[in-house]
Structures are given as C-alpha cells and as structure tokens.
LOBA-272094 format. One record per residue (C-alpha): residue number from 1; z, x, y. Coordinates in Angstrom, 2 decimals, padded with zeros to 5 digits. Example, Ala and Ser with C-alpha at 12.3 -4.5 7.8 and 13.67 -1.06 7.14 Angstrom:
! residues 2
+-----+---------+---------+---------+
: num :      up :    east :   north :
+-----+---------+---------+---------+
:   1 :  007.80 :  012.30 : -004.50 :
:   2 :  007.14 :  013.67 : -001.06 :
+-----+---------+---------+---------+
***
This chain:
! residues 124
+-----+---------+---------+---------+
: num :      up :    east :   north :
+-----+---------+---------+---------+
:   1 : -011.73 :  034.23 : -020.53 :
:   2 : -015.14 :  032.74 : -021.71 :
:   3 : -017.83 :  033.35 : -019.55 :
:   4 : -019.93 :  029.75 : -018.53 :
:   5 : -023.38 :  028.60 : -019.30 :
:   6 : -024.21 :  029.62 : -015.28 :
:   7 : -022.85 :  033.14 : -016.09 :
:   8 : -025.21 :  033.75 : -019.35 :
:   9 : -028.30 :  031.77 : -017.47 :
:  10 : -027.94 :  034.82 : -014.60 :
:  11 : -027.37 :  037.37 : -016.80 :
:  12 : -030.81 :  035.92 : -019.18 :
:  13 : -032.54 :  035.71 : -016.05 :
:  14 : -031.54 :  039.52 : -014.93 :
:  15 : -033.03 :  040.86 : -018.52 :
:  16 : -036.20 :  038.88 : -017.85 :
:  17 : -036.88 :  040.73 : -015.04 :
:  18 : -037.47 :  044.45 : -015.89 :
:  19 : -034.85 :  045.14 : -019.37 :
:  20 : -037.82 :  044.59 : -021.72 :
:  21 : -037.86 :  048.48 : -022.37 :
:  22 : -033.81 :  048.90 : -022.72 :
:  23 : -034.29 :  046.25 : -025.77 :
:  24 : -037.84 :  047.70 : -027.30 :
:  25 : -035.75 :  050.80 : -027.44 :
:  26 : -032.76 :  049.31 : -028.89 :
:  27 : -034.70 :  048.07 : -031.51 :
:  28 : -036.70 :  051.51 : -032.25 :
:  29 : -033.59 :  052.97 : -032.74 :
:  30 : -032.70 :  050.22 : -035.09 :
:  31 : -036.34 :  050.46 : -037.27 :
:  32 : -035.49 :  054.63 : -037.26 :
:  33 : -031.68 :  054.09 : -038.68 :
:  34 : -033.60 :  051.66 : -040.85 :
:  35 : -035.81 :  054.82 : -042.21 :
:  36 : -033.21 :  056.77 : -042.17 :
:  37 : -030.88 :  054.59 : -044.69 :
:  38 : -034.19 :  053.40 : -046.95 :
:  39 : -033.44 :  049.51 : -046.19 :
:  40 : -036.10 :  046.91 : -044.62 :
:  41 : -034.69 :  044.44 : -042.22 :
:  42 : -036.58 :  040.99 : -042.37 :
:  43 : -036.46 :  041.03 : -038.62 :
:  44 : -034.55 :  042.38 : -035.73 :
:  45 : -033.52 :  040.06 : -032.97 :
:  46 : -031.54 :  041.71 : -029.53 :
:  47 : -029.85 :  038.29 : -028.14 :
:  48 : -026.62 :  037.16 : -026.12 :
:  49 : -023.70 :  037.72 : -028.34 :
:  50 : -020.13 :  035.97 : -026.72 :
:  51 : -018.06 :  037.72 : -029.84 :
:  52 : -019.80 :  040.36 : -031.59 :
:  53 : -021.62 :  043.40 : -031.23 :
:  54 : -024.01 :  042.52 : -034.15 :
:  55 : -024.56 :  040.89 : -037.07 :
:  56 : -026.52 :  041.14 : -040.46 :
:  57 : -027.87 :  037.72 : -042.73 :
:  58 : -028.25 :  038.33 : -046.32 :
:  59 : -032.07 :  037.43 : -045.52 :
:  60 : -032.27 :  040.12 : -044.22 :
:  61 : -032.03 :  039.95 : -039.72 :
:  62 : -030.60 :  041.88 : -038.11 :
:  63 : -029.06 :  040.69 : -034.59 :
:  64 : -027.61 :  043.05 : -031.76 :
:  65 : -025.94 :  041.89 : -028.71 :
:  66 : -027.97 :  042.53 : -025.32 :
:  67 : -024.96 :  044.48 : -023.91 :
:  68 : -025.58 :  047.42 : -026.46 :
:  69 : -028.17 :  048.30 : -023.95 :
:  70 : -025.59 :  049.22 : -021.39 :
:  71 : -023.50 :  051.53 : -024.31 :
:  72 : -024.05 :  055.09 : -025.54 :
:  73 : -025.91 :  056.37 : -027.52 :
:  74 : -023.36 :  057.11 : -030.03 :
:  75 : -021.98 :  053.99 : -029.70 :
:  76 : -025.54 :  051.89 : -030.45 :
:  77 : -025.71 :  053.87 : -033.52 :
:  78 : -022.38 :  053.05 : -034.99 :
:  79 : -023.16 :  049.10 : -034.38 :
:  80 : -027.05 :  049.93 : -035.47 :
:  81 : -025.62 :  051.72 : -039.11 :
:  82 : -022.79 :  048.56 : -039.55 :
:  83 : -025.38 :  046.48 : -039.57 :
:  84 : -028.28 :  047.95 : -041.84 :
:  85 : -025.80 :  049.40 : -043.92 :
:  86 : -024.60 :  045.33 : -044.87 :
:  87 : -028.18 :  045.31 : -046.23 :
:  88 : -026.95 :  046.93 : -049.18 :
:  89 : -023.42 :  045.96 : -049.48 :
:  90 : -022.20 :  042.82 : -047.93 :
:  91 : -018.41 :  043.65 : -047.27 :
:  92 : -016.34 :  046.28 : -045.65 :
:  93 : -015.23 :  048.17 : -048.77 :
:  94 : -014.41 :  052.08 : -049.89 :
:  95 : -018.30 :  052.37 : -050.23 :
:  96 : -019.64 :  051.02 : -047.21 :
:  97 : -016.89 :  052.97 : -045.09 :
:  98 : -017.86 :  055.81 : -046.77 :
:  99 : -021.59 :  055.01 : -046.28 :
: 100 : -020.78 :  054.76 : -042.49 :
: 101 : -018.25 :  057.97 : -042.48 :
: 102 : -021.37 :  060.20 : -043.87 :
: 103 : -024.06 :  058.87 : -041.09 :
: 104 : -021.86 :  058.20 : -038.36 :
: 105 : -018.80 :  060.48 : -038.72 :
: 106 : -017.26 :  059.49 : -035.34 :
: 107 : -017.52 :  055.82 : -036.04 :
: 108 : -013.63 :  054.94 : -036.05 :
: 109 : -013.05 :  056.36 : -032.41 :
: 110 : -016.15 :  053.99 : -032.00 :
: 111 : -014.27 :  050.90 : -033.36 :
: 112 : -011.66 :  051.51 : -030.74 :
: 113 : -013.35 :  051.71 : -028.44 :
: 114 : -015.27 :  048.89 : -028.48 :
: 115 : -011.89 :  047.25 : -029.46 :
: 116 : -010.34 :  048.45 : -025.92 :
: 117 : -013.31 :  047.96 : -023.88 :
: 118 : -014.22 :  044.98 : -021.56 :
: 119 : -015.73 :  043.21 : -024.10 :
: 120 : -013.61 :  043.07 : -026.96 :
: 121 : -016.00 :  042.45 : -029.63 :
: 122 : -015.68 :  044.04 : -033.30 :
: 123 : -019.18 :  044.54 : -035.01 :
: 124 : -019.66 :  042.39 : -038.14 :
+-----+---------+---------+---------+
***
C-alpha cells in the first residue's frame, strides 16, 4: 500500500525536528565512498524516496532516500557504492557488478534484503 501525502508531511515534519545530523552523516559517508572510488558527484541530495533506495543522473546527483538513515551501516554503503559507481558506468553490467563485488563484497545478501524488508525498494 502507498503511503498518503498526510503520512510523508509527518514523517518531513519528524526529520525537521532533530535528523539534520543522521543526513549530514549520510552524506559524509557518501563524499568518502566518493574518494574512495575517484568520481565527483555534482551534488548529493538525501530526500523522500516512495520506490527506491537511491538514484544517480548522468549530471552527475546523487539522491538517497531519507530511510537509509534508519539502515546499517553495511547496508548505506551498498546503496552509497550503486550509486557513485553509475558515475562511471550507467548500467548494471559484468563490470559494474564486479566494481561493486570488489568494494562491497557482501552486497548481494544486501539486495535481498532490502528486497524482503518493509520497504521493498531495489536501488537504481
């Protein structure tokens, strides 16, 4: 079921009041994985996502769903690497599964379990 526009205004409004750090690290981690894998994201935007974990424009931002605050570790990495990694290549090929395989080795338990978890979202 699709949450409503009430639902997302509470949950906005809960994140206004104290979650500024929970995102400023989110996106630290992000600008580290960014060193880490020598690309540059244009900008790096943490936002209400209904479907996906994150996403990547060939522009260059890089967007992350406010509920990554609320994951692992582990798991905010996996999502983190998806994402810069499209930075250099755009699809889901040998390469970039390999790419992701070398700097986040557990990354297919990852996938299921964001596949089996409450929200159901794939990172793309």
């Amino acid at each position: 079921m699709r949450e409503g526009s009430g639902d997302r205004a509470r949950r906005a409004a809960g994140r206004r009041r104290g979650s500024g750090d929970a995102v400023q690290e989110l996106r630290q981690r992000t600008m580290a994985w960014a060193v880490r894998l020598r690309v540059n994201p244009r900008t790096v935007r943490v936002q209400d996502m209904d479907r996906k974990w994150g996403s990547c424009t060939s522009s260059g931002t890089v967007t992350l769903a406010y509920d990554l605050v609320h994951r692992t570790g582990d798991f905010q990495d996996y999502v983190i690497v998806h994402e810069l990694l499209h930075l250099r290549l755009p699809n889901h090929g040998r390469l970039f599964k390999a790419l992701l395989t070398a700097h986040v080795p557990g990354w297919r338990e990852l996938e299921a379990t964001a596949a089996s978890g409450p929200a159901a979202r794939w990172p793309r």
